[in-house]
C-alpha distance (Angstrom), angle and dihedral (degrees) to the residues before:
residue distance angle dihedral
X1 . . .
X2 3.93 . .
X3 3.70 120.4 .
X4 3.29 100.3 -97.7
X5 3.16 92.2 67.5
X6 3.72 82.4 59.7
X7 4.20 118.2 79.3
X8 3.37 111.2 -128.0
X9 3.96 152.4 140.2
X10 3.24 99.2 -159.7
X11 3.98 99.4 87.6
X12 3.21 107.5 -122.7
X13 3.59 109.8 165.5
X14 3.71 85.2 73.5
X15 3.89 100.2 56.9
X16 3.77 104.3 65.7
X17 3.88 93.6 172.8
X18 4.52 85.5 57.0
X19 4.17 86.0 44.9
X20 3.94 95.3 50.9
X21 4.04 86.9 44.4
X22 3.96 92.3 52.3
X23 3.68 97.6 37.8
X24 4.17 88.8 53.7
X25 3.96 83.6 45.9
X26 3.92 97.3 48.0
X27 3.49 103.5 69.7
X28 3.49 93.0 52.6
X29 3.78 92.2 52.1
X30 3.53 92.6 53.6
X31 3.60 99.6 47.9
X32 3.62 83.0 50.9
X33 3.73 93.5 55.6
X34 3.82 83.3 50.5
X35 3.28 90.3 55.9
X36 4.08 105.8 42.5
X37 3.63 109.0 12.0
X38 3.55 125.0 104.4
X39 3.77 101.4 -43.5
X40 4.17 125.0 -133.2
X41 3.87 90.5 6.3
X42 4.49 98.5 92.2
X43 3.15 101.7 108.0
X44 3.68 104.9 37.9
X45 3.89 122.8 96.8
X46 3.85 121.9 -114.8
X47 2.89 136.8 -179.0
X48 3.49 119.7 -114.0
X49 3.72 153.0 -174.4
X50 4.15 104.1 -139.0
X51 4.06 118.1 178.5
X52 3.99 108.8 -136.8
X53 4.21 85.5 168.4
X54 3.35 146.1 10.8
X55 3.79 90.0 -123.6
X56 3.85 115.2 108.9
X57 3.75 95.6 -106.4
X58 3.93 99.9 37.3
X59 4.39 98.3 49.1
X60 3.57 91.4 67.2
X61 4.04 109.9 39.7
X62 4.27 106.9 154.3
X63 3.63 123.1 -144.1
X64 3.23 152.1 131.8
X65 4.17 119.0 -85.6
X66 3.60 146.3 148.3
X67 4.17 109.0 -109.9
X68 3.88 88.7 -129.7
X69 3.73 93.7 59.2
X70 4.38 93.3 31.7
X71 3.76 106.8 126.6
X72 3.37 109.3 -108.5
X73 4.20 102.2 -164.6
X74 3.76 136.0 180.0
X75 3.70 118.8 -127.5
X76 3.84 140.2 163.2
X77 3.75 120.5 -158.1
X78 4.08 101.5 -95.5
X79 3.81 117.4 -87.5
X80 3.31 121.4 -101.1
X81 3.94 111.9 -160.4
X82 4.40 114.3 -76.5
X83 3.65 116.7 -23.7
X84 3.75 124.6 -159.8
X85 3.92 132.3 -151.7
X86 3.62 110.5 -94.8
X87 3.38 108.2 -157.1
X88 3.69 145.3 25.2
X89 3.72 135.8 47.4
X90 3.97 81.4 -49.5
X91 3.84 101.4 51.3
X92 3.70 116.4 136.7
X93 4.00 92.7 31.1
X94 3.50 121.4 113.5
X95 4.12 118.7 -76.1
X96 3.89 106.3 -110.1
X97 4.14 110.2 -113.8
X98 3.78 82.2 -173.7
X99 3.94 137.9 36.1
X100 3.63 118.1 -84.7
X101 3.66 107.0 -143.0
X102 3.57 96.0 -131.8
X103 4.07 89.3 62.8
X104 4.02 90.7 34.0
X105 4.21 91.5 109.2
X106 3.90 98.1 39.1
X107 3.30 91.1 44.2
X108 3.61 98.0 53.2
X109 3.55 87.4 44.5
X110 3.61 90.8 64.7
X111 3.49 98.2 38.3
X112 4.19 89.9 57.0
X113 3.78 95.7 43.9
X114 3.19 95.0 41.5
X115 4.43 87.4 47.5
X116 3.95 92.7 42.4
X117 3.91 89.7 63.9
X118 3.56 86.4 57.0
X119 4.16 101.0 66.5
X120 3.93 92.7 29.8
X121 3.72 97.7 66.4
X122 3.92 87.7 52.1
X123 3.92 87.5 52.2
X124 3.82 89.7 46.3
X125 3.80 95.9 50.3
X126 4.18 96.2 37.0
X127 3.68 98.4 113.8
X128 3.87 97.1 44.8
X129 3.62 99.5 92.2
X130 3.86 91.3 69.6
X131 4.23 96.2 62.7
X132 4.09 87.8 38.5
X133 3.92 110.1 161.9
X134 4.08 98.2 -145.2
X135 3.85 126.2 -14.1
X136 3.00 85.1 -106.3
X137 3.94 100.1 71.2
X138 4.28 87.4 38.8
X139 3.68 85.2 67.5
X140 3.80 91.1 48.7
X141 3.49 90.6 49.7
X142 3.74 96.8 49.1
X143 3.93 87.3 40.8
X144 3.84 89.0 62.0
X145 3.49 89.8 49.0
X146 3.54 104.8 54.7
X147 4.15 88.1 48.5
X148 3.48 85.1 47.4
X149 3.94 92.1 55.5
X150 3.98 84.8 45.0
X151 3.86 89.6 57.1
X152 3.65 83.4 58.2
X153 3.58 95.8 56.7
X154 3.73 90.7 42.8
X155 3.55 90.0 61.4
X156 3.96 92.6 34.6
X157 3.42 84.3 63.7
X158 3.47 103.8 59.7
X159 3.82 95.2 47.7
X160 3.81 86.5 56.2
X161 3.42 96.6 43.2
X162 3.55 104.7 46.2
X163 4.15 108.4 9.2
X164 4.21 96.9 60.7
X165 3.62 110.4 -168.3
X166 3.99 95.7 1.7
X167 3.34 95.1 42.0
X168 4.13 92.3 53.1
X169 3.78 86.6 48.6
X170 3.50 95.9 56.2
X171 3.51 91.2 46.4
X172 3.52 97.1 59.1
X173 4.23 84.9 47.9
X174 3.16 88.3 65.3
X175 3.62 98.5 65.9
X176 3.78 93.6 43.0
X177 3.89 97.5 55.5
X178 4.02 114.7 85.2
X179 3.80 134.9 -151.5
X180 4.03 102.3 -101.3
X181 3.73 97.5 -3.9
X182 3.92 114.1 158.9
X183 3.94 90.8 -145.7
X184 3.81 106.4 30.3
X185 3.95 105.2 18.9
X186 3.79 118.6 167.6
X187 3.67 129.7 -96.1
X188 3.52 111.9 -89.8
X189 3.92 116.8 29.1
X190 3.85 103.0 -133.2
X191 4.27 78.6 72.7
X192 3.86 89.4 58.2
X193 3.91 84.1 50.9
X194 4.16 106.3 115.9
X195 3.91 118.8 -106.6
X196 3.66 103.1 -165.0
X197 3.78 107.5 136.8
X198 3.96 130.6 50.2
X199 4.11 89.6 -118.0
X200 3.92 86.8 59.5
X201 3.49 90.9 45.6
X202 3.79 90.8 58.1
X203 4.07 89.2 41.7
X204 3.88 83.9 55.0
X205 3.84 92.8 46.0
X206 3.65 94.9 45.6
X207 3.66 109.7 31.4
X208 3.90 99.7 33.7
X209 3.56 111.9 34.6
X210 3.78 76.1 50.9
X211 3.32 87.0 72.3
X212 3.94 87.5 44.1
X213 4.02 85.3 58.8
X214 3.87 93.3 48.3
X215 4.09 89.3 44.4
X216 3.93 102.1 44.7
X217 3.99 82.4 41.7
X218 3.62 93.0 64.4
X219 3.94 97.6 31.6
X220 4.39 77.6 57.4
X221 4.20 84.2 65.7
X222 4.07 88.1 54.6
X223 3.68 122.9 132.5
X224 3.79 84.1 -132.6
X225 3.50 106.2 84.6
X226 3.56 105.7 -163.0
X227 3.79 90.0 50.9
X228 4.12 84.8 51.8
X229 3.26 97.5 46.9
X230 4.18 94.0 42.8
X231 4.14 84.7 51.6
X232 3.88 97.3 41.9
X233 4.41 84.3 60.9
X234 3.50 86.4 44.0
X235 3.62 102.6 64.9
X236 3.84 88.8 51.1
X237 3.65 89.7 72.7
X238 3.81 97.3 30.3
X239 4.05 91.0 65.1
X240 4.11 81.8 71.2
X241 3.56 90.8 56.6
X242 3.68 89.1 49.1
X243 3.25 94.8 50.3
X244 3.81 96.7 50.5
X245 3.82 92.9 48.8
X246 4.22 89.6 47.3
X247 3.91 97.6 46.2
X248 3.76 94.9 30.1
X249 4.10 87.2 65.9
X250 4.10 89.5 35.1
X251 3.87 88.9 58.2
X252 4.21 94.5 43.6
X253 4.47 81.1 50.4
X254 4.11 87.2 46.0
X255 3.94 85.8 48.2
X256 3.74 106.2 45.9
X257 4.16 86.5 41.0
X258 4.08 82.1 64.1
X259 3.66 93.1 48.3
X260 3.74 84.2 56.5
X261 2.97 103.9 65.4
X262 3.60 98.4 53.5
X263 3.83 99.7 25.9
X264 4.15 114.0 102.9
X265 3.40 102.8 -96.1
X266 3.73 95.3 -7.6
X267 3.87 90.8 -75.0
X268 3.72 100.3 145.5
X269 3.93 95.5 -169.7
X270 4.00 87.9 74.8
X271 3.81 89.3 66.4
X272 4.30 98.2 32.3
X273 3.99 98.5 -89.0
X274 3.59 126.7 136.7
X275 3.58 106.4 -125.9
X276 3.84 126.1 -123.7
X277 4.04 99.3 -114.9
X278 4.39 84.8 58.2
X279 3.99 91.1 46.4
X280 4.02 76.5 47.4
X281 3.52 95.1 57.6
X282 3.40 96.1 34.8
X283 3.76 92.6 63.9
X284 3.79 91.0 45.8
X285 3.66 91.1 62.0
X286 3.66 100.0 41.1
X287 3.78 96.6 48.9
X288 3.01 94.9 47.1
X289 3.80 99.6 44.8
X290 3.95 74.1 56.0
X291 3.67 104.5 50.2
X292 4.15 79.3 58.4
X293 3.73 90.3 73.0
X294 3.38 99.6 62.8
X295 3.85 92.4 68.5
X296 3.60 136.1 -134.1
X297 3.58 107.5 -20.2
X298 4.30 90.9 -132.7
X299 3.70 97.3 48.7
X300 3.51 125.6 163.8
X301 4.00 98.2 -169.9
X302 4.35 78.0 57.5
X303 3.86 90.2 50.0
X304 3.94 87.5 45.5
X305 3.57 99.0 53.6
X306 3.57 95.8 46.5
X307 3.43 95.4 56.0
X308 3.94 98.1 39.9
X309 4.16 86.7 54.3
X310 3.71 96.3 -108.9
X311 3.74 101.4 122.5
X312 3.48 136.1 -10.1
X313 3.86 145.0 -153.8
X314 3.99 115.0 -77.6
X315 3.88 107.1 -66.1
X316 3.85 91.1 -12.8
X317 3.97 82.6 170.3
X318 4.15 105.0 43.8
X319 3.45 104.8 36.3
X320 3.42 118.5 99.1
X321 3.88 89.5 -158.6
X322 3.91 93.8 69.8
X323 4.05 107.1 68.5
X324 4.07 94.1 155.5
X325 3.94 109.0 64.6
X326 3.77 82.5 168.7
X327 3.77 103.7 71.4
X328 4.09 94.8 -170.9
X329 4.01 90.2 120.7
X330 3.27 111.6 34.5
X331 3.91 128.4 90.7
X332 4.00 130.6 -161.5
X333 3.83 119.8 -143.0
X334 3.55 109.9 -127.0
X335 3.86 127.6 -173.4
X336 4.12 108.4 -136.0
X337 3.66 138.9 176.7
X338 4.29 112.5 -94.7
X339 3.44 100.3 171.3
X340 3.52 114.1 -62.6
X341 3.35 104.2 -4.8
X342 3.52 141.5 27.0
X343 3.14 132.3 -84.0
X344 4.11 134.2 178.5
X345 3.81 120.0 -112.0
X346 4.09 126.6 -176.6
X347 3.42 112.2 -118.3
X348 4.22 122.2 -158.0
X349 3.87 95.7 -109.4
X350 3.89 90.3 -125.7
X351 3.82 88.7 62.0
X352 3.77 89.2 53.0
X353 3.47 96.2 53.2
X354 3.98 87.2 120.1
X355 3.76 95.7 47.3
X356 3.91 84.9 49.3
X357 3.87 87.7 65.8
X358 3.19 99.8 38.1
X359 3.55 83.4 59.1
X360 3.75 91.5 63.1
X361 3.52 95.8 43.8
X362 3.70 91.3 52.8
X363 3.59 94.6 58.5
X364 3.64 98.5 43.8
X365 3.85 89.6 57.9
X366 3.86 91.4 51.9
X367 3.79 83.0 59.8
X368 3.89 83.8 64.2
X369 3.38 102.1 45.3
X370 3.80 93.7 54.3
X371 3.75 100.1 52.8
X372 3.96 79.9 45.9
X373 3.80 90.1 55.1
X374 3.82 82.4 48.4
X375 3.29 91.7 68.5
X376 4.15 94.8 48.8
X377 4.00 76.8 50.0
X378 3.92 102.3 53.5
X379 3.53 83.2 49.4
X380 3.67 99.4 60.2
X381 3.55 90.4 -117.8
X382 3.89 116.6 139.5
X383 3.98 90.0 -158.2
X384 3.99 109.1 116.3
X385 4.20 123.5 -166.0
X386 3.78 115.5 -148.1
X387 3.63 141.3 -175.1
X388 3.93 118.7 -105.8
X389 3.82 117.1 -126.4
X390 3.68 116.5 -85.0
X391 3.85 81.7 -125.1
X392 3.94 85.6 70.3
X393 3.84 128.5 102.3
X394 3.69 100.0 -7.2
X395 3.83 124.3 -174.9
X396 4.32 88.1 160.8
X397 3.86 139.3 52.3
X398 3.82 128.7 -4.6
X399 3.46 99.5 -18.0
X400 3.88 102.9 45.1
X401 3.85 103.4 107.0
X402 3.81 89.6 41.9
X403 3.23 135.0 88.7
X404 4.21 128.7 -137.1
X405 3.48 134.2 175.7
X406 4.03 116.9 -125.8
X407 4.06 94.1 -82.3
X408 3.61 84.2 53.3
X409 3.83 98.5 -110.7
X410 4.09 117.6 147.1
X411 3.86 115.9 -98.9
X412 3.46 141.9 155.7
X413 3.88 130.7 -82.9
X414 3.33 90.1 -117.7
X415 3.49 95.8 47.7
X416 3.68 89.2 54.4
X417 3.74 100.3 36.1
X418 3.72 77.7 56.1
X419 3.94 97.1 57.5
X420 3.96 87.4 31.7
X421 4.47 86.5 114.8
X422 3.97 84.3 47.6
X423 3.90 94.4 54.3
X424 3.70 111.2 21.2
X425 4.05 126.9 52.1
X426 4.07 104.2 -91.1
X427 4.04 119.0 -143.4
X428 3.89 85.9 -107.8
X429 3.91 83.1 55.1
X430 3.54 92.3 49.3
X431 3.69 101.3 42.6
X432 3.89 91.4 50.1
X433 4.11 90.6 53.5
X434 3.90 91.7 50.8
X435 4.27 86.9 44.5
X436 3.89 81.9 67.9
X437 3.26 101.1 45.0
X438 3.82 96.9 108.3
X439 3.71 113.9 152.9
X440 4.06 119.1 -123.4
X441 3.78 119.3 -164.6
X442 3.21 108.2 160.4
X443 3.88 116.7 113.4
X444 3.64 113.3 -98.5
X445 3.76 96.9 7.2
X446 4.37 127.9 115.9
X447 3.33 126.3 -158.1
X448 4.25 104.1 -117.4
X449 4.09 97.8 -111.3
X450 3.96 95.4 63.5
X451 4.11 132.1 44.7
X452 3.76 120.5 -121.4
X453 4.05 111.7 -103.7
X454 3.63 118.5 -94.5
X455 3.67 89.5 -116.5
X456 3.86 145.6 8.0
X457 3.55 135.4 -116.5
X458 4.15 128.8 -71.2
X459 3.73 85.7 -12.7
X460 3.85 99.8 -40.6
X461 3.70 127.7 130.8
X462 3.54 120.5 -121.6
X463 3.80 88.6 -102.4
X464 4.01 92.9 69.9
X465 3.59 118.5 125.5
X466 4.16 91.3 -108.0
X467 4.18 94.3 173.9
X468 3.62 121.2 21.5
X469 3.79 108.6 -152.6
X470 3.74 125.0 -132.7
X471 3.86 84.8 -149.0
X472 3.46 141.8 -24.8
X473 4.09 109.9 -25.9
X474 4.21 88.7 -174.3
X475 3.97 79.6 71.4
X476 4.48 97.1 60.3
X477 4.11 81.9 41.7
């Protein structure tokens, strides 16, 4: 494959030393998609959204492709004359085109963490394609996918570019890590978390590339300005992945709230639905597996890269709410453990940098889980989801080590361990999701626990032919 065959805007037919680096690495990344990308599905045709520019009219460009030969390209949102850092104790300087040396390690740290989340969630969701609910949500799946493999060679990019030797090295890492490996796990552990049901999958899509959005959104403020202009294309395509994981769980809540209302006794699992107390727990789990990634919520590594320029708060430089991109004088309230109870302690804002995501994030999934609940309330159904406290089933930060209930209120581990089948999805749970996990791929056609979508892709109805089949996909089911 020669590079341009490759979409890019990042020249590089002119930087033979970058060419020889990716051509070495490309192999390898293939054989690795071989290896754990969607399984059973290479030779089919689907039909996907592929960016050949950053320009409005060239980022999305629909067609039909095999995922083995999709285009996986490397662009940075265009450049638009000298940028300058806009917070920190460096705001008003100069963005970096290159990497200072006295950032070079946390940068790259960022850079791979951020990279290895990339090729993990296509190892955690490999298998889906083979219980898909319509066609419709295989090609979302496989969509997500490919853009997830792109991330990687956004980020792939920038090691080679910028990191030489290291930076090749931790490329190739990359590739060699796995999604719940023993030996070689990746990064972060939410990614080693198992996706084996399509309710997960939609858990993943909207609870934890939520946390993608919130992540690449600050990473887009950076000093570094290839890594901000990398992120800033990023989100573009991770608002679809969004937007799968957020109506994908609003159309299994529109379903079972059907099934309700004809189901004995409203229990849904007599007539295939997945009740409202496991879509409950589900989100419990998932959100909270989440809130994990946003790191301890008194950080010093957060408070450091804000004030050294390397990532900011979420749109430090558009939103009118943010007036102080300093962040000397200002302090966040923070609830903490004292004993046995909590207590409030005032945080430096720059230490709370994490917490002042999470913040964000927070309230952009309550969003969610009220038009959700406006489904349960169209139907006439006095049933409500809700979000646990971010105090709740913590493995990171202040309140790892403790124990809360879902309201966020201190207990025992006995209490919870107790309560643990109320809160968190139960084996029994688990194994009846996966028992309806039948695959439908006939055009037109939904599997009975989930509602169709209230519109197709690029203009299509849900009807369209989104995978043609090089024979029978009932057969790899």
């Amino acid at each position: 494959m020669k590079f341009d065959h490759i979409p890019n805007n990042v020249d590089l037919d002119s930087d033979r030393k970058l060419q020889k680096a990716l051509l070495r690495w490309l192999p390898n990344y293939l054989d690795w998609w071989r290896d754990m990308g969607p399984s059973d599905f290479a030779a089919d045709q689907v039909y996907l959204r592929t960016a050949i520019s950053v320009e409005s009219g060239g980022w999305a460009h629909f067609d039909y492709v095999k995922m083995p030969d999709y285009r996986w390209g490397i662009f940075l949102t265009p450049f638009e004359g000298e940028r300058t850092i806009g917070f920190g104790d460096r705001m008003g300087e100069k963005a970096w085109t290159d990497v200072p040396g006295e950032h070079r390690s946390e940068l790259r740290r960022i850079i791979v963490t951020q990279a290895d989340t990339e090729p993990a969630s296509v190892e955690q969701q490999r298998l889906l394609g083979h219980t898909a609910p319509s066609l419709y949500d295989l090609r979302n799946l496989f969509q997500v996918n490919v853009e997830e493999g792109r991330h990687l060679w956004a980020m792939v990019y920038l090691l080679h570019k910028h990191f030489g030797r290291d930076g090749r090295e931790e490329a190739e890492d990359l590739l060699q890590r796995r999604s719940g490996s023993e030996d070689s796990p990746r990064i972060l552990n939410a990614f080693n978390k198992p996706t084996t049901d399509w309710l997960s999958f939609f858990c993943f899509a909207m609870f934890m590339d939520r946390d993608g959005k919130y992540q690449l959104a600050s990473l887009a403020e950076s000093g570094f300005d290839p890594l901000a202009r990398s992120t800033q294309f990023m989100l573009t395509e991770e608002a679809h992945h969004l937007f799968v994981g957020e109506t994908g769980v609003q159309r299994i809540i529109r379903r079972t709230a059907e099934l309700m209302k004809t189901a004995p006794a409203e229990d849904v699992t007599a007539v295939g639905g997945i009740p409202l107390d496991i879509i409950q727990r589900y989100i419990n789990d998932w959100f909270s597996v989440s809130v994990d990634l946003f790191g301890g919520e008194d950080s010093s590594n957060a408070a450091n890269y804000f004030a050294t320029g390397l990532k900011g708060r979420y749109k430090e430089s558009r939103s009118r709410h943010i007036t102080d991109h300093v962040a000397l004088e200002g302090v966040y309230d923070l609830d903490v453990v004292d004993g046995e109870r909590l207590t409030t302690r005032e945080l430096p804002l720059r230490r709370a940098m994490n917490s002042v995501l999470l913040d964000a994030y927070v309230e952009d999934c309550e969003r969610a889980l009220r038009r959700w609940n406006g489904e349960l309330e169209s139907a006439g159904l006095s049933d409500r989801l809700s979000l646990p406290s971010r105090r709740f089933n913590r493995g990171i930060g202040v309140y790892s080590g403790h124990t809360f209930d879902l309201f966020g209120n201190l207990i025992s581990n006995d209490e919870f361990e107790a309560r643990r089948s109320e809160w968190l999805p139960t084996e029994a749970d688990k194994l009846y999701v996966e028992s309806l996990m039948k695959p439908c791929f006939e055009m037109g056609k939904i599997a009975g626990w989930i509602a169709p979508p209230n519109r197709g892709i690029n203009q299509h109805g849900f009807d369209y032919e989104y995978v043609r089949f090089t024979d029978d996909p009932y057969l790899r089911a």
